[in-house]
SEKESE-264810 format. One record per residue: residue number from 0; residue in three letters; x, y, z of N, C-alpha, C in turn. Coordinates in steps of 0.001 Angstrom, whole numbers, m for minus. Each point is the difference from the previous one (the first is absolute). Layout:
residues N
(r NUM; "ALA"; (X; Y; Z); (X; Y; Z); (X; Y; Z))
...
This chain:
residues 150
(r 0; "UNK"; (107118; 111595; 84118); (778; m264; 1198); (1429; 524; m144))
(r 1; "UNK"; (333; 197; m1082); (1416; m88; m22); (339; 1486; 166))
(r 2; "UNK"; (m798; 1293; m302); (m4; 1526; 176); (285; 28; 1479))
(r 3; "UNK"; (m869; m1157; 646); (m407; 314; 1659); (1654; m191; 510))
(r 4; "UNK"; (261; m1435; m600); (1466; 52; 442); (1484; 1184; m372))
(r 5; "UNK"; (m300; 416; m863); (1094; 1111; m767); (m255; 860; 885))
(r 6; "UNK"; (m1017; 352; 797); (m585; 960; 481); (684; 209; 1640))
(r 7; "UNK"; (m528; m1602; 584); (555; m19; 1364); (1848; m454; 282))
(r 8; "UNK"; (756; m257; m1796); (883; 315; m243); (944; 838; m510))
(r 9; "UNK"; (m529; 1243; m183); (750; 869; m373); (m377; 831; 1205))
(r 10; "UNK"; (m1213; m200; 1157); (m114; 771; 717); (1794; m313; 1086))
(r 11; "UNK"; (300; m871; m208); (997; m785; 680); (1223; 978; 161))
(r 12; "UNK"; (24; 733; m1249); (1465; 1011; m968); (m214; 1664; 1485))
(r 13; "UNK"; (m1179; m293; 190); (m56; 1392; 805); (m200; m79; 1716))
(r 14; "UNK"; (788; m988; 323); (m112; m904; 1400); (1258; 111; 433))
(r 15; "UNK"; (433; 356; 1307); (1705; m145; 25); (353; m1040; 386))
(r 16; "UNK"; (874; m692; m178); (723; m1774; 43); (m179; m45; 1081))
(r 17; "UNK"; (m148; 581; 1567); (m530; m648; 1233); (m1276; 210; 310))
(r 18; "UNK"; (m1038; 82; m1218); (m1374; 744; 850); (m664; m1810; m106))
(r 19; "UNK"; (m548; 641; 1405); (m803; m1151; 169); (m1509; m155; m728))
(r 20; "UNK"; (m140; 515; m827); (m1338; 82; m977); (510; m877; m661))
(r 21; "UNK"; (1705; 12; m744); (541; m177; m1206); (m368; m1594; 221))
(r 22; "UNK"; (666; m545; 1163); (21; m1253; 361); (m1255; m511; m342))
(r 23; "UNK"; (m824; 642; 1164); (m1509; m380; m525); (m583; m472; m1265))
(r 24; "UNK"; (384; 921; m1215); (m618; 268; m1230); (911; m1006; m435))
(r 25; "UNK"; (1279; m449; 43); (805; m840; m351); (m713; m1546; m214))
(r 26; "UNK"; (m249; m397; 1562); (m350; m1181; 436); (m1571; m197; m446))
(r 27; "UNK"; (m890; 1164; 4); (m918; m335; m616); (m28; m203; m1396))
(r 28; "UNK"; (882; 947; m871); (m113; m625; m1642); (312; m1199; 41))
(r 29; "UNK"; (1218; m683; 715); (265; m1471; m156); (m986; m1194; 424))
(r 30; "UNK"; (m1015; 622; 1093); (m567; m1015; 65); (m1175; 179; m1276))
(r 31; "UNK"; (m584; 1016; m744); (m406; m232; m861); (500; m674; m1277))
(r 32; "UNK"; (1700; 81; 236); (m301; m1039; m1214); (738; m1273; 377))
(r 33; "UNK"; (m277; m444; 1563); (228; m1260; 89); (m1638; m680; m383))
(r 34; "UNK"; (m906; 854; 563); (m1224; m680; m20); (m424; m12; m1560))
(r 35; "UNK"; (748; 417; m874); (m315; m106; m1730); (973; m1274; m438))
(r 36; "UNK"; (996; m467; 1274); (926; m751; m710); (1669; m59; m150))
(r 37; "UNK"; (53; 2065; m613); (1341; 295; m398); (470; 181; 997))
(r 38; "UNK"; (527; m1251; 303); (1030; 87; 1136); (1805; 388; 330))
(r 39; "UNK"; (547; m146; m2004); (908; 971; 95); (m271; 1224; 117))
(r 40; "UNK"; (m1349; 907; m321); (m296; 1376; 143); (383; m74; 1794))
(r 41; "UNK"; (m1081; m700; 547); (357; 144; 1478); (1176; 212; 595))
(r 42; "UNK"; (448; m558; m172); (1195; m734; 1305); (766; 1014; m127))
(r 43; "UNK"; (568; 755; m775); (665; 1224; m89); (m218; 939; 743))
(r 44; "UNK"; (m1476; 498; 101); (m432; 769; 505); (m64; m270; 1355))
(r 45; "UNK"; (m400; m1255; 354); (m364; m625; 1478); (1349; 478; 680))
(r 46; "UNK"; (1112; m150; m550); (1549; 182; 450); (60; 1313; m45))
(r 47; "UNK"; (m14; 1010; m811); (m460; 1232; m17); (m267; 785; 1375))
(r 48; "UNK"; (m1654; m690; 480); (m801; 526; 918); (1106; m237; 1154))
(r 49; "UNK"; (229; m1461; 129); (992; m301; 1275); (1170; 883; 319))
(r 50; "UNK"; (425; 649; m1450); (1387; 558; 420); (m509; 921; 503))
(r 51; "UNK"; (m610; 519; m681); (m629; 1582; 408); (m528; 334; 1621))
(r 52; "UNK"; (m888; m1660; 12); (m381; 99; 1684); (1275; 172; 975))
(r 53; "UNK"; (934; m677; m858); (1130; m374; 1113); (794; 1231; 364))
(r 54; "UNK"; (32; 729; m1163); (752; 1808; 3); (m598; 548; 929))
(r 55; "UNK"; (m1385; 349; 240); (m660; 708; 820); (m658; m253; 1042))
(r 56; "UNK"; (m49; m1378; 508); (m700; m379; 911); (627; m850; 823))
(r 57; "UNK"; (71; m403; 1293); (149; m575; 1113); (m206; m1420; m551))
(r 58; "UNK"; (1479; m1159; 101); (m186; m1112; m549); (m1163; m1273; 580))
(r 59; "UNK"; (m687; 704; 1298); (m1576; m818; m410); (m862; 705; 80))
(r 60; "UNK"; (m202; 926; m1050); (m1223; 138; m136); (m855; m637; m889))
(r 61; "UNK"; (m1261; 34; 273); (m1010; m526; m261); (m324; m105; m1493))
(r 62; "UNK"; (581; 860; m698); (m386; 235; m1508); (1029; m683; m633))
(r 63; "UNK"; (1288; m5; 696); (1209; m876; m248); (m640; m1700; m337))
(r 64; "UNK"; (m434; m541; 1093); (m681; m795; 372); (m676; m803; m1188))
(r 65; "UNK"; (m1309; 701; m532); (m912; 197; m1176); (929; m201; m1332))
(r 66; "UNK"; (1134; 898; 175); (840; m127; m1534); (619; m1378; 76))
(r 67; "UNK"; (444; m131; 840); (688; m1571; 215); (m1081; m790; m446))
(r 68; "UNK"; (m270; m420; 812); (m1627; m882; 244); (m150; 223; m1762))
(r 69; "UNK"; (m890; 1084; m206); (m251; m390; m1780); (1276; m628; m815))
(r 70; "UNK"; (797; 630; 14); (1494; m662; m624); (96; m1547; m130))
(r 71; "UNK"; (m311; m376; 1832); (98; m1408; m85); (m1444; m447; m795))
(r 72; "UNK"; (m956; 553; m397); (m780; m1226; m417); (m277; 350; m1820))
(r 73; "UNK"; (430; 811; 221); (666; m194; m1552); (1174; m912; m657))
(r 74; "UNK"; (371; m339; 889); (1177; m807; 86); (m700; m1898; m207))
(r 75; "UNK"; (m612; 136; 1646); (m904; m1043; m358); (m760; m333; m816))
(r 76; "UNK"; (m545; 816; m902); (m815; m343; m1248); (801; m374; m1013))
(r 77; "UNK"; (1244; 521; 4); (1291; m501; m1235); (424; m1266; 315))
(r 78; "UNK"; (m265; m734; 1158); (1195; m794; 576); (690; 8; 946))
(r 79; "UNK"; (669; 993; m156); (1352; 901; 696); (m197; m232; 1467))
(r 80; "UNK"; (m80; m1278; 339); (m85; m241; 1311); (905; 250; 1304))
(r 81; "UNK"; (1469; m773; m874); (1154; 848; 1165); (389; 1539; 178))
(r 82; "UNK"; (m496; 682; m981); (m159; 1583; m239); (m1295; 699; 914))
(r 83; "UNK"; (m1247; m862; 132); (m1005; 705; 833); (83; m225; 1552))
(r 84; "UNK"; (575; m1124; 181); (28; m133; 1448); (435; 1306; 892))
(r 85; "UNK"; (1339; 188; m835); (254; 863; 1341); (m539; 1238; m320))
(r 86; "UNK"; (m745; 312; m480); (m518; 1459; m125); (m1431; m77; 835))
(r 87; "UNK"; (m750; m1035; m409); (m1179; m495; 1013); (466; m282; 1704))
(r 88; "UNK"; (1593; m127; 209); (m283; m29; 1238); (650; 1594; 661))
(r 89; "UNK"; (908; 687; m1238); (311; 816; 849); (m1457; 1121; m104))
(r 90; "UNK"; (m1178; m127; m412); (m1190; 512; m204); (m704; m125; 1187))
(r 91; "UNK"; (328; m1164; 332); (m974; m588; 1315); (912; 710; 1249))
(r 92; "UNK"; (1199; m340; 44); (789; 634; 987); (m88; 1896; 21))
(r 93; "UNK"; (m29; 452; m942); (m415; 1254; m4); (m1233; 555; 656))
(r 94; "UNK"; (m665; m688; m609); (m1501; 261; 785); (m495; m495; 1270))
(r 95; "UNK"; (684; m1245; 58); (102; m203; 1932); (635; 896; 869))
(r 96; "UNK"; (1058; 551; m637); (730; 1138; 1097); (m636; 1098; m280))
(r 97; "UNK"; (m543; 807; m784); (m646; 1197; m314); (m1288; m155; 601))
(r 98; "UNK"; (m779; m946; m287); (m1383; m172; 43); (m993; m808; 1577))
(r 99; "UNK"; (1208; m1284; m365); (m815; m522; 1251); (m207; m1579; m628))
(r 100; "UNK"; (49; m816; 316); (m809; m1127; m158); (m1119; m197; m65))
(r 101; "UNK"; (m928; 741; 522); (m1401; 44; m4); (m874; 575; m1303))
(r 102; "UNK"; (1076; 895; m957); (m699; 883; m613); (m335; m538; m1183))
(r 103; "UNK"; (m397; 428; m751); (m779; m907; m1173); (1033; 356; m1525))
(r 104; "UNK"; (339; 940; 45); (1507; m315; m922); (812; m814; 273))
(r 105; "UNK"; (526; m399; 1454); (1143; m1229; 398); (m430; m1154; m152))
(r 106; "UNK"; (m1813; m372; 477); (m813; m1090; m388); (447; m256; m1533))
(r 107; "UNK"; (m497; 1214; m869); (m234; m24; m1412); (1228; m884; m681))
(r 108; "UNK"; (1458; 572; 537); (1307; m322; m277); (525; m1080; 376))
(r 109; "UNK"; (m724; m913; 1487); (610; m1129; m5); (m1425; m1208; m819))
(r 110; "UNK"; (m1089; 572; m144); (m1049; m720; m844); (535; m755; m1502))
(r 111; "UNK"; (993; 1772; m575); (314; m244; m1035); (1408; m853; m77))
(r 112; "UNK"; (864; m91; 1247); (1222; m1040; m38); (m575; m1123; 203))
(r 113; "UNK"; (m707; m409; 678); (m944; m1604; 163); (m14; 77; m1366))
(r 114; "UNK"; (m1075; 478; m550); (m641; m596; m1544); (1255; m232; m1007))
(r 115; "UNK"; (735; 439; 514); (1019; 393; m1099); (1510; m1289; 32))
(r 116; "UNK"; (m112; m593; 1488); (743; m781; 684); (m899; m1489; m781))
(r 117; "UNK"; (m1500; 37; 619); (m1213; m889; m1044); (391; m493; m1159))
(r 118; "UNK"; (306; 1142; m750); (m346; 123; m1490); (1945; m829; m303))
(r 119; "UNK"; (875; 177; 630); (991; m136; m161); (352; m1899; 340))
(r 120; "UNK"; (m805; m495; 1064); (m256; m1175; 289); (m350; m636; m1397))
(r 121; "UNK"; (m1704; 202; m189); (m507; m227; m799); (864; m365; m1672))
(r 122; "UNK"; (1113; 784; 163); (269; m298; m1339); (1489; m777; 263))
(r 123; "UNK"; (199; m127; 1100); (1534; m1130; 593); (968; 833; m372))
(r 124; "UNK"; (107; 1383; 556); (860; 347; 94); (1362; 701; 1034))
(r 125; "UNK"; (m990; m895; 998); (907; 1061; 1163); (1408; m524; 41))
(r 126; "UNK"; (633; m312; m456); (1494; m215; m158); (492; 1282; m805))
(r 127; "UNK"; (m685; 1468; m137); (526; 1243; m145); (m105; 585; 811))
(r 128; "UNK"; (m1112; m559; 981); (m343; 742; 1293); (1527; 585; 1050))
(r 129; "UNK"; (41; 1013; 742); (805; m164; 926); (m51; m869; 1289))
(r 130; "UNK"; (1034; 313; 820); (m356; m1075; 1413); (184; 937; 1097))
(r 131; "UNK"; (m991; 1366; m98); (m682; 509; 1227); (m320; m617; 592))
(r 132; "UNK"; (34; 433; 1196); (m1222; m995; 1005); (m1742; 412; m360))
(r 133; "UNK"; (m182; 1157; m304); (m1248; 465; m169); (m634; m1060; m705))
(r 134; "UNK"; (763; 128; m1499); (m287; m1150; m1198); (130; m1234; 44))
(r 135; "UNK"; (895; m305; 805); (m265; m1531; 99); (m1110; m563; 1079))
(r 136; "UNK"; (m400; 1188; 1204); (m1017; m895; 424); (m895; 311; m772))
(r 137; "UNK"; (m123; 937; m561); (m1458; 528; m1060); (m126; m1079; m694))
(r 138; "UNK"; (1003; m774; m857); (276; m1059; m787); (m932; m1231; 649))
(r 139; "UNK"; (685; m398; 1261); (m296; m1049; 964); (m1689; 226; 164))
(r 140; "UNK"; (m266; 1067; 199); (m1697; m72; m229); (m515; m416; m973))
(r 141; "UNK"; (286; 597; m624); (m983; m236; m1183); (675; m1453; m677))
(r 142; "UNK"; (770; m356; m276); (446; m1826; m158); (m1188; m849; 1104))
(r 143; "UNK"; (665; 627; 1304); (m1424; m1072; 705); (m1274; m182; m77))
(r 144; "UNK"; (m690; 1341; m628); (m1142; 431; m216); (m526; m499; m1576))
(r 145; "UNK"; (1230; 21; m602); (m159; m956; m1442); (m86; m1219; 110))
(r 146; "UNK"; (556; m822; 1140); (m87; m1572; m87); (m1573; m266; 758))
(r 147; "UNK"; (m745; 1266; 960); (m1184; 71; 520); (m921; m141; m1055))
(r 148; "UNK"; (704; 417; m1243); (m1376; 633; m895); (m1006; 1006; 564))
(r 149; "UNK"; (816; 1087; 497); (m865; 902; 294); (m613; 1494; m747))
């Protein structure tokens, strides 16, 4: 595994700092090694992809979106709860104005701020939370839906 990575990292050296491949190849090595774990390997890179999206691309686009979005749940797997929020929502907000509400990336993105809002309940921590309105009624659901036992 590790050739494969040297491989789709040194392909990196022959990419110019705004190509949108670079980003690509960026955000995908990181999520391979969030899903191994190394999450200082990640997060570097995840920031990486973002800058790079941000050099060359229109601040919502869709791939923008994706880099955020992963960022934040790498975040969430550390903890880093007051750190993922706002990247999960400016993910969701990206992809609502680019995409649509209807589309199944904006679904995907506010699926993953619920679970992530869930997961943040679950462990009593929303006193890092912000006081959006988005998040606090998101909050207000799912509290009521917890005293439902649903």
């Amino acid at each position: 595994m590790s050739d494969q990575l040297k491989d789709i990292f040194d392909g990196q050296q022959s990419l110019p700092e705004n190509n949108h491949d670079l980003a690509t190849h960026l955000n995908n090595l990181a999520e391979l090694y969030r899903s191994q774990g190394c999450y200082s390997k990640a997060e570097p890179l995840y920031k990486q992809a973002i800058a790079t999206a941000k050099s060359f691309s229109p601040q919502d686009h869709p791939l923008l979106a994706t880099y955020l979005n992963n960022l934040a749940l790498l975040y969430q797997s550390q903890g880093r709860y007051s750190e993922a929020e706002p990247l999960y929502l400016e993910a969701c907000e990206i992809d609502q104005r680019s995409l649509g509400s209807e589309h199944p990336s904006t679904v995907r993105k506010y699926d993953n701020l619920s679970d992530f809002l869930i997961e943040v309940v679950r462990e009593g921590q929303e006193s890092v939370l912000s006081e959006r309105p988005l998040v606090q009624k998101l909050l207000t659901i799912i509290k009521e839906r917890k005293e439902l036992d649903i």
